[in-house]
C-alpha positions, 0 to 999 in steps of 0.5 A: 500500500503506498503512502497516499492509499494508506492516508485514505485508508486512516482518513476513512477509518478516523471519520468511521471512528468520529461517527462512531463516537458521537453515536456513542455520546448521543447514546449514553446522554439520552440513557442517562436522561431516561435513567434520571427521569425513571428515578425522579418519576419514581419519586414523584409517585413515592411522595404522592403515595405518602400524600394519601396515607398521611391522613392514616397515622397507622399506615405512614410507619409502614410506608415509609419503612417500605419506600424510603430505602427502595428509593435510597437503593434506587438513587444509588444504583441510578447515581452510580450508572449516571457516574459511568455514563458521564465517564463514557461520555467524556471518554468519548468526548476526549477521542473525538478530540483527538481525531478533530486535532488531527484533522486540522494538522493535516488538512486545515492548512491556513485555516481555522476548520478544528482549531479548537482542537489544538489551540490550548496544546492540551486535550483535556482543556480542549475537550472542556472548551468543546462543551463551554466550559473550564476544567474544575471541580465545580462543574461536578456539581453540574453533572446529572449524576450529581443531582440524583445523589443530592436527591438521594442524600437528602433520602438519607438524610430524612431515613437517619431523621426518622429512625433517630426519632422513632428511637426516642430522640429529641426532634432537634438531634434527629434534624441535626443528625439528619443533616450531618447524614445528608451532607456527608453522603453528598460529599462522599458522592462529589468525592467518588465523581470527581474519582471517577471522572476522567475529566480530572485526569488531565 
């Protein structure tokens, strides 16, 4: 195969890749919006449920008992599948950097088709510069991951609240240790994002 065959060879094969990629985005973006919506519907319904039970003080103890840690369980489960669809995406992301820096030095010439790509001399702030933003660890906290686990934290949060009351302590200890539990648990949460995320790898 001589050079200019196996150039359009590489070409053809990038520009298969770059679809492939972006397919690959489109996918894990519409599943992790399918994943949240399931979750926060199933929460939805869960509060409309304790809406028609509140009236009865006999039926909120079970209630609560039964729904409250299928919702916590859920919400992990969904945090954690979101975590992995954001690491896939930005995996994705990442590559189709690399194929688009390629693509400028080799057939942009003059012009500025894909520069972004190569402006910054680094992929990682190039692949934040491709969806508007700047590497840091704020932009975590942005994430649809991040949101259903500050939903399920506060989960957690009102589990420890009510257990700690039903045990015979003061509202005001079970409020206060209701908020300690919600708070640790998000933090743990934004810990394991940002130890997941390729995003800060550099």
């Amino acid at each position: 195969m001589d050079e200019q065959a196996r150039e359009q060879a590489l070409l053809t094969a990038l520009t298969t890749e770059h679809f492939v990629l972006q397919t690959s985005r489109s996918a894990t973006i519409a599943e992790s919006v399918g994943r949240a919506t399931v979750y926060l519907s199933f929460l939805s319904a869960a509060l409309i449920g304790l809406g028609f039970v509140a009236s009865n003080g006999q039926l909120i103890k079970p209630y609560l008992g039964a729904v409250l840690p299928t919702l916590v369980i859920s919400g992990l489960l969904t945090f954690l599948r979101l975590v992995q669809n954001m690491v896939e995406n930005s995996t994705d992301l990442r590559r189709i950097q690399h194929i688009r820096a390629y693509y400028h030095r080799q057939f942009a010439g003059e012009h500025d088709f894909f520069a972004d790509a190569v402006a910054s001399g680094d992929v990682a702030r190039a692949t934040w510069a491709a969806v508007g933003a700047r590497p840091g660890r704020w932009h975590l906290l942005l994430t649809a991951a991040a949101m259903v686990g500050a939903v399920t934290a506060l989960l957690l949060g009102l589990g420890a609240a009510l257990l700690t009351g039903l045990l015979g302590a003061s509202s005001g200890l079970a409020i206060a240790l209701g908020v300690v539990v919600a708070l640790v648990a998000f933090a743990a949460e934004i810990a394991y994002i940002g130890r997941a995320s390729v995003w800060q790898r550099g």
